[in-house]
DRENDO-1510 file (C-alpha; in Angstrom, 1 decimal, always signed):
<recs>
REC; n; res; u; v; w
REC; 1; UNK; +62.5; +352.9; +184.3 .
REC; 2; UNK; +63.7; +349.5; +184.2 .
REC; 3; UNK; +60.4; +348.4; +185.5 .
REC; 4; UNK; +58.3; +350.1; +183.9 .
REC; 5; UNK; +59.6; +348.7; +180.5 .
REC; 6; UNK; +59.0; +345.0; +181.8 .
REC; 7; UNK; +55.8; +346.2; +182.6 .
REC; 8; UNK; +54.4; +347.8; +179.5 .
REC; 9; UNK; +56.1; +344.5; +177.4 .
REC; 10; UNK; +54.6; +342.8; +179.6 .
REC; 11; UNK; +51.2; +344.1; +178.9 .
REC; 12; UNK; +51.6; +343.9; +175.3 .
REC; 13; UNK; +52.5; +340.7; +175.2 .
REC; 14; UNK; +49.3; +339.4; +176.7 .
REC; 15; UNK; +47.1; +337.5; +174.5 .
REC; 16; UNK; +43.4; +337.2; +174.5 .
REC; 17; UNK; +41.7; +333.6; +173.3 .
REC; 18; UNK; +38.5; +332.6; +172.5 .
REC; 19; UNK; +37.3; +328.9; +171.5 .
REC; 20; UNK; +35.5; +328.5; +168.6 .
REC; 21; UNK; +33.7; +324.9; +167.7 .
REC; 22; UNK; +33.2; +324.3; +164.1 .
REC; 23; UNK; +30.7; +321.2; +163.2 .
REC; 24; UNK; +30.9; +318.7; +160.5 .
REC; 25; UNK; +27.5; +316.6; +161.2 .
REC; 26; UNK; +27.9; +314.9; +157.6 .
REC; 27; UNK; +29.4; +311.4; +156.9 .
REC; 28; UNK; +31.7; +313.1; +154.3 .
REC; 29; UNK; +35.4; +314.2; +154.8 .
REC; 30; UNK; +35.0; +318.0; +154.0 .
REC; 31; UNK; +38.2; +319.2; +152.3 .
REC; 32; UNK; +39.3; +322.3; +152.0 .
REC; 33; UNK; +35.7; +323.6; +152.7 .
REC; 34; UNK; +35.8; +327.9; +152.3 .
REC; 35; UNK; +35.4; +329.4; +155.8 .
REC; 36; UNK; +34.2; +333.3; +156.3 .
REC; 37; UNK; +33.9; +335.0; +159.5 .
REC; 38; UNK; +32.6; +338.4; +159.8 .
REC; 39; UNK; +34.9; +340.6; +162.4 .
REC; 40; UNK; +31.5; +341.8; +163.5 .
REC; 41; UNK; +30.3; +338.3; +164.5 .
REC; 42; UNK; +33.3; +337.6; +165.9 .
REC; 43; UNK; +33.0; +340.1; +168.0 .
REC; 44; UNK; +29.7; +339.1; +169.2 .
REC; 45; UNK; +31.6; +336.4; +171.2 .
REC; 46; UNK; +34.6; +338.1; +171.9 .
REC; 47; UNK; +34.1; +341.8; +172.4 .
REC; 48; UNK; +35.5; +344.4; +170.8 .
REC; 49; UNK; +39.3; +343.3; +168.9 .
REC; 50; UNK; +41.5; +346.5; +168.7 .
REC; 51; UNK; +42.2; +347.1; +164.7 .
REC; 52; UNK; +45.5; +346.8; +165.8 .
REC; 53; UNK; +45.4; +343.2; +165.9 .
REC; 54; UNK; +44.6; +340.6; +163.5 .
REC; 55; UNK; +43.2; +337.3; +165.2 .
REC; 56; UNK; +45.0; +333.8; +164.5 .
REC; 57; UNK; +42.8; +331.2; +164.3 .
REC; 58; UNK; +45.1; +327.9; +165.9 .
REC; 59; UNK; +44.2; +324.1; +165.2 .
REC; 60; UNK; +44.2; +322.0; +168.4 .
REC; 61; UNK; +47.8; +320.9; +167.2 .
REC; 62; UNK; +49.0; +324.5; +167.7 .
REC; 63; UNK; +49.3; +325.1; +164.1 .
REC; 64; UNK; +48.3; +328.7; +163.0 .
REC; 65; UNK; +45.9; +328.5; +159.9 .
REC; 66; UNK; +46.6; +330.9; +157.4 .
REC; 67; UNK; +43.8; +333.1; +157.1 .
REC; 68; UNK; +43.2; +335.9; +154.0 .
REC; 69; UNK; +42.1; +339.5; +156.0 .
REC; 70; UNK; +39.3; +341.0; +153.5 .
REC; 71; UNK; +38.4; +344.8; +154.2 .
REC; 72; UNK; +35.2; +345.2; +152.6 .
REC; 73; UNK; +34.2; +348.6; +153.5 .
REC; 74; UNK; +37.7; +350.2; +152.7 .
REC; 75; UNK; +38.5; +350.9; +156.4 .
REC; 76; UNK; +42.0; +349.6; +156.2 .
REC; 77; UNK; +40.7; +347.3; +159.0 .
REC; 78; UNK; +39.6; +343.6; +158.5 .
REC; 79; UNK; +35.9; +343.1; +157.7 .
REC; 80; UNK; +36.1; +339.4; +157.4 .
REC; 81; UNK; +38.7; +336.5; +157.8 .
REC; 82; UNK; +38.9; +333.7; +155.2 .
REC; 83; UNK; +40.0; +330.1; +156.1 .
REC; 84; UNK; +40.2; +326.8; +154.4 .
REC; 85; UNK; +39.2; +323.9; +156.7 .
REC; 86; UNK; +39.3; +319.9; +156.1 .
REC; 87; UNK; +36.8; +318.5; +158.4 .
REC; 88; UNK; +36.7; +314.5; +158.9 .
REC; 89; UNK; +33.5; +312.9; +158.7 .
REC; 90; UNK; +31.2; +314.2; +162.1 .
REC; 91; UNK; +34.3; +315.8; +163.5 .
REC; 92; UNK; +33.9; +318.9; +165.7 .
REC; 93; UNK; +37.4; +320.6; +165.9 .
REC; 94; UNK; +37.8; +323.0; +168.8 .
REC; 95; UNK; +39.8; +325.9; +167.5 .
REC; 96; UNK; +41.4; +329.2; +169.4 .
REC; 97; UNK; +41.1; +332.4; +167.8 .
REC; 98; UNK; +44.5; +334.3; +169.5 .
REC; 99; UNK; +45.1; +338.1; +169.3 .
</recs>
């Protein structure tokens, strides 16, 4: 039984990443610039994300980035994730999305 626990925690301890590039081709620092991704076109890259998860989006520092959930169609899942981002001039942060 012993086992059995270690391996079900186990199991639901694994996480799943993904990589995401986000592109700042200007000259300008952009601060605070309003990021939305759909769940839907996240899911395009990542496959399907069980509702029962809510993705963390982590700088390369291993800060989380708070993130707003919206549900849009009243599902009482997430429809979209909201971020603020500062991007330095031509910069081209490579962020994890973690669930």
């Amino acid at each position: 039984m012993v086992v059995l626990f270690i391996a079900l925690f186990t199991m639901a301890c694994q996480q799943t990443e993904t990589q995401i590039v986000f592109t700042n081709d200007t000259s300008i620092e952009r601060i605070d610039e309003p990021v939305v991704i759909s769940r839907s076109d996240l899911e395009k890259q990542t496959g399907e994300i069980s509702t029962r998860f809510v993705p963390m989006l982590v700088a390369e520092n291993g800060m989380v980035i708070p993130s707003q959930v919206d549900d849009i169609n009243g599902d009482a899942h997430g429809t979209n994730y909201f971020y603020w981002l500062t991007f330095p001039p031509t910069h081209k942060p490579a962020l994890q999305y973690r669930w």
